[in-house]
C-alpha positions as CSV (number, residue, x, y, z in Angstrom):
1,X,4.0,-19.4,77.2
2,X,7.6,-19.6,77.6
3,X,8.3,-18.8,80.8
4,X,8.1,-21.4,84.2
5,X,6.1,-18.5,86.3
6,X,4.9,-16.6,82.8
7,X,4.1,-19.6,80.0
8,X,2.9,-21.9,83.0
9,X,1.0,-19.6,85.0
10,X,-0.6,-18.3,82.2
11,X,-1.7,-21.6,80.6
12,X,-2.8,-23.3,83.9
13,X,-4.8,-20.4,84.9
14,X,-8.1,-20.8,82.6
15,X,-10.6,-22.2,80.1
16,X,-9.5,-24.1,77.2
17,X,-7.0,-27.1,77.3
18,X,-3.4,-25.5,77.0
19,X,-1.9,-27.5,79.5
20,X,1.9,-26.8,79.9
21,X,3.9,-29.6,80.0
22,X,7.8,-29.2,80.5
23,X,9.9,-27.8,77.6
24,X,9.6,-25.3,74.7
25,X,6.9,-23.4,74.1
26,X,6.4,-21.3,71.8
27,X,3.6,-18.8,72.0
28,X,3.6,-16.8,68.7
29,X,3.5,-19.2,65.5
30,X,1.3,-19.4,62.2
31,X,0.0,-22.1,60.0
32,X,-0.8,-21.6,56.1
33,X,0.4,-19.5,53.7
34,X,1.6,-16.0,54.0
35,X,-0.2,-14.5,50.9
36,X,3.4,-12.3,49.1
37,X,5.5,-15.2,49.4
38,X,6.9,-19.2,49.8
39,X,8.5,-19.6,53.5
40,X,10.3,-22.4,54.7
41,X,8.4,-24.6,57.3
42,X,4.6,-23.2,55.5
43,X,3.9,-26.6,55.3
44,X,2.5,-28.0,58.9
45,X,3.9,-31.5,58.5
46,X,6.9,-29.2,57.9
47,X,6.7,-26.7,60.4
48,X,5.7,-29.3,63.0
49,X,9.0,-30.9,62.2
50,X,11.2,-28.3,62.9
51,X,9.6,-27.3,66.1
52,X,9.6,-31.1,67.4
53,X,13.9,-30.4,66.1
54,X,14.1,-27.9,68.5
55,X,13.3,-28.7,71.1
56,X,9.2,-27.6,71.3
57,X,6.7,-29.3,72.9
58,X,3.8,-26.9,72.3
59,X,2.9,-23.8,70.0
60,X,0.8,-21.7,70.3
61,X,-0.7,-20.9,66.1
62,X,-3.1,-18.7,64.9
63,X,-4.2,-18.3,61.0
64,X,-2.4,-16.5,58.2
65,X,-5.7,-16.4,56.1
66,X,-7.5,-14.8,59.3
67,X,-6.2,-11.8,58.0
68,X,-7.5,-11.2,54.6
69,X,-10.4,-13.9,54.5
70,X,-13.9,-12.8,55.3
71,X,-15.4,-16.0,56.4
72,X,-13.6,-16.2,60.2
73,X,-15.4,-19.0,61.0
74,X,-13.8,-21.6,58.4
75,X,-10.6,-20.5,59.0
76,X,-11.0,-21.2,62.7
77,X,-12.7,-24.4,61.7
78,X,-9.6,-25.7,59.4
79,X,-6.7,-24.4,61.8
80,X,-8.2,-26.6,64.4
81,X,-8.6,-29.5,62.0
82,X,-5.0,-28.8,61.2
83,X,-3.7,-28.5,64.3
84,X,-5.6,-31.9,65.2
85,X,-4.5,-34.0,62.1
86,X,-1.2,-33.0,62.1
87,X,0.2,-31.5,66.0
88,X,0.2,-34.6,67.7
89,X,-0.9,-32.2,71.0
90,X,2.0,-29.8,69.8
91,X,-0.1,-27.4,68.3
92,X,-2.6,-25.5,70.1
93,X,-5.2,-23.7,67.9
94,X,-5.6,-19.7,68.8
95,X,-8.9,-18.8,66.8
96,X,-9.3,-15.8,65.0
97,X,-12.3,-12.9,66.2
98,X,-13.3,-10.1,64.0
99,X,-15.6,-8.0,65.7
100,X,-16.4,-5.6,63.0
101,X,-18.0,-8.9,61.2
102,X,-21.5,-9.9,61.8
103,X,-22.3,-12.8,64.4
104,X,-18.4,-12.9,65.6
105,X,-19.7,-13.5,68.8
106,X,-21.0,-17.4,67.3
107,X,-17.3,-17.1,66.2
108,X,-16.1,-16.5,69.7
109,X,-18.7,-19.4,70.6
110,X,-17.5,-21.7,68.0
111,X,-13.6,-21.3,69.4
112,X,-14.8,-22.2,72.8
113,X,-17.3,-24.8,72.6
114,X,-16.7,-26.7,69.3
115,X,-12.9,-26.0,69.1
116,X,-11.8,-26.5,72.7
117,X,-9.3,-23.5,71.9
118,X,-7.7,-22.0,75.4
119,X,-7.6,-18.5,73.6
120,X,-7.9,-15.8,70.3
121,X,-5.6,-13.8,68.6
122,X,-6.7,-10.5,67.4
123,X,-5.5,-8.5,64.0
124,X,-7.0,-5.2,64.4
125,X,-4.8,-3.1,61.9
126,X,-5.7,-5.7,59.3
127,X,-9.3,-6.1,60.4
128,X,-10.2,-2.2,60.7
129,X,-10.8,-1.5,63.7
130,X,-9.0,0.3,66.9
131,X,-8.8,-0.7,70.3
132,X,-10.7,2.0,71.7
133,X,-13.9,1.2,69.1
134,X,-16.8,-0.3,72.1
135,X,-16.7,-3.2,70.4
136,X,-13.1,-4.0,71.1
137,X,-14.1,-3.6,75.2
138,X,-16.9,-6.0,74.1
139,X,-15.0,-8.4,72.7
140,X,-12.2,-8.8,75.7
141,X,-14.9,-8.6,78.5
142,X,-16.6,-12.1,76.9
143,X,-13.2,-13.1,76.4
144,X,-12.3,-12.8,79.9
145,X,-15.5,-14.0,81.4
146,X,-14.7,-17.1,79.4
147,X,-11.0,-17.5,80.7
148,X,-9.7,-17.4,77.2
149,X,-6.3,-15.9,76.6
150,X,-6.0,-13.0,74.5
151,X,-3.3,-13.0,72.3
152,X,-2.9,-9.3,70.3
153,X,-0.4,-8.9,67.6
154,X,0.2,-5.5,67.1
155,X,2.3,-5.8,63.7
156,X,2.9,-8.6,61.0
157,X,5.4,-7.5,58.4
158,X,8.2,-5.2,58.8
159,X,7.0,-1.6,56.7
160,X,10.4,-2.3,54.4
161,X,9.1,-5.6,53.2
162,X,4.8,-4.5,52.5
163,X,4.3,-5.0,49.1
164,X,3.2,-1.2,48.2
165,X,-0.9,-2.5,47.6
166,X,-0.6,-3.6,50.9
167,X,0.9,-1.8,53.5
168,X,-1.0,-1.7,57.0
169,X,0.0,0.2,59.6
170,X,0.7,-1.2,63.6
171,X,-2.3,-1.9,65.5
172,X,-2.4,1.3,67.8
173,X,-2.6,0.8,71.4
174,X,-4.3,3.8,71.9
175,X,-7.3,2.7,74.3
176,X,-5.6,-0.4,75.2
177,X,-4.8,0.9,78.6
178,X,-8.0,2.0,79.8
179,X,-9.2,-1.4,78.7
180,X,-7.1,-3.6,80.0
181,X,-8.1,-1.8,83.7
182,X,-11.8,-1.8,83.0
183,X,-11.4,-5.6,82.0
184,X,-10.9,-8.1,85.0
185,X,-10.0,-11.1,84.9
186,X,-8.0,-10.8,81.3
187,X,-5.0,-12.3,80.5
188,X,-3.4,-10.8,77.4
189,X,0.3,-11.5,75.3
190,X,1.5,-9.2,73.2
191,X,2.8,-10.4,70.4
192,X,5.5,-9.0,67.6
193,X,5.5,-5.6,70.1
194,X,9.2,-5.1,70.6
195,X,9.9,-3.3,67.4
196,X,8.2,-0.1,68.8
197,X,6.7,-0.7,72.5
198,X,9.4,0.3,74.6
199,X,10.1,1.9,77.5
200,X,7.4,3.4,79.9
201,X,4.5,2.9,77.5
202,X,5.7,-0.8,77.7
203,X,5.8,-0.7,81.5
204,X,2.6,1.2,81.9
205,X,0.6,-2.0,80.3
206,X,2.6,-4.5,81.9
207,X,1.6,-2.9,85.4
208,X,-2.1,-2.0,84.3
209,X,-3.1,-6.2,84.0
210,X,-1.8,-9.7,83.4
211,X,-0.2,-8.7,80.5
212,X,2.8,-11.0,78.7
213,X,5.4,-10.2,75.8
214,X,6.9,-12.4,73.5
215,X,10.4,-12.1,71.7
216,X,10.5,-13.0,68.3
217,X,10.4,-8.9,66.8
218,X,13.1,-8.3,69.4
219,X,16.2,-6.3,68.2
220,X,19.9,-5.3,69.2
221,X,22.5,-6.8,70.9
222,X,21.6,-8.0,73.9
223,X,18.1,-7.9,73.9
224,X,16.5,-9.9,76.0
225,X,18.6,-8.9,78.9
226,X,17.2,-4.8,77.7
227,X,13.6,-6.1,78.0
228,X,14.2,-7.9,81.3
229,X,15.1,-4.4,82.3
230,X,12.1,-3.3,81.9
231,X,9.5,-6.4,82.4
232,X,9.4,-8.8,85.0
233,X,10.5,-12.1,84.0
234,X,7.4,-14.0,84.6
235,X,5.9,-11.6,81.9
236,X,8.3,-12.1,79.4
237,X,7.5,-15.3,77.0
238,X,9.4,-17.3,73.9
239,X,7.9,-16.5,70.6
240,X,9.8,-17.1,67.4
241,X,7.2,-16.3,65.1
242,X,7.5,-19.2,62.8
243,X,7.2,-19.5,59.9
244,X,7.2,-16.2,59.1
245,X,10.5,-15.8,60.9
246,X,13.4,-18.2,61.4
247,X,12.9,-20.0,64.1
248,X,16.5,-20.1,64.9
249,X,16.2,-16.4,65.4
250,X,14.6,-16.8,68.5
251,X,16.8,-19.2,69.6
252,X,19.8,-17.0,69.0
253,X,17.9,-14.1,70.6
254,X,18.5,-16.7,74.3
255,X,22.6,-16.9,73.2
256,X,23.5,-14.1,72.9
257,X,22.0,-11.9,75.3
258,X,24.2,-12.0,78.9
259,X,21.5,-13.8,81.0
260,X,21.6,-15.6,84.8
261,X,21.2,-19.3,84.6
262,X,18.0,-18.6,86.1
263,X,16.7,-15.9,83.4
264,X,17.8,-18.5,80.9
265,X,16.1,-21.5,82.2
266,X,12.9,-19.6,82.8
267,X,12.2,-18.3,79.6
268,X,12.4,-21.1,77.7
269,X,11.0,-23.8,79.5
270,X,7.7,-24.2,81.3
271,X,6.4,-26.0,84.5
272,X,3.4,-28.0,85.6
């Protein structure tokens, strides 16, 4: 939720409690460890630090062991203890959903009515599964019926950095279309999408739902100001991707790109 009309209207508008108070938010970060190596800010008192230095006033995290451990439901369970022990109301706790997994519907259950959380985030490519498979459509019809906000990252590593016994391809939006108009109601952000989703496959999901992107795989000079070219501005969100990126990557992504004072105060701030 970056954006005043994007972060804000997108937090206010359902279930969970993602309120959006005025500042930074930042909709795409991770807690834990990433498995291949030590990052700066891995730490939560740490990473909670350095957000709080710049400026945030709320992330939005998801799980780094969602994508490799079996047993979703404890790793839901400890991001929202960690998010609660150490986010002072900073962090808000995105739960992970497997639906290839048996009972990930008590998963979705658990998010909602134990955790409180205001949304998911889905890992298909690392989970197996594609977003045409039935139970994907399953999966964000309860979603939606339950206001939650579904956040879908379509890539986590660049391909030149995979170790070579683990290299997973980008979740394929193949399908994701046709679901996203068959599926009212939903309210979905993209994340780590702008290394690859350009153009009029970008714009074709943008126009077929509520549908948000986030910055932090953004590339070139100028960047943001390309992507406002082709997305709306209350679609397009702040997302550093932290730890796994720099944060001040983001950041930089604001400076340097040629925007109106208005572009530049929407993006990254957010309204009541």
């Amino acid at each position: 939720m970056a954006a005043a009309t994007g972060v804000g209207a997108l937090a206010s508008a359902g279930g969970g409690q993602a309120a959006a108070p005025k500042g930074l938010i930042d909709v795409n970060t991770y807690l834990s460890r990433w498995a291949l190596r030590h990052l700066p800010g891995e730490d939560t008192a740490d990473l909670v630090s350095r957000l709080r230095r710049h400026g945030v006033v709320q992330a939005w995290v998801g799980s780094v062991d969602s994508l490799l451990h079996r047993d979703v439901a404890t790793v839901n369970a400890r991001l929202a203890d960690e998010c609660h022990r150490y986010g002072e109301g900073l962090l808000v706790p995105f739960g992970s959903i497997n639906p290839k997994l048996p009972d990930w519907q008590d998963d979705l259950r658990r998010c909602v009515q134990e955790h409180h959380m205001p949304g998911i985030r889905l890992h298909p490519n690392y989970h197996g599964y594609a977003l045409n498979d039935p139970d994907s459509a399953k999966l964000l019809r309860l979603a939606a019926e339950r206001g939650l906000i579904v956040q879908l990252a379509l890539i986590m590593e660049d391909e030149r950095t995979m170790h070579p016994l683990l290299r997973v391809e980008p979740t394929s939006v193949t399908g994701l279309l046709g679901l996203l108009k068959q599926t009212p109601g939903l309210r979905m952000v993209l994340l780590n999408s702008q290394r690859f989703l350009r153009g009029q496959a970008l714009a074709d999901l943008l126009a077929a739902g509520e549908v948000y992107v986030e910055i932090a795989m953004l590339e070139g000079v100028g960047g943001v100001t390309n992507l406002l070219a082709q997305a709306p501005l209350n679609r397009v969100l702040f997302g550093s991707y932290a730890p796994l990126f720099y944060f001040e990557s983001a950041l930089l992504k604001l400076q340097e790109s040629p925007l109106s004072e208005e572009q530049l105060g929407a993006i990254p701030s957010a309204s009541d």
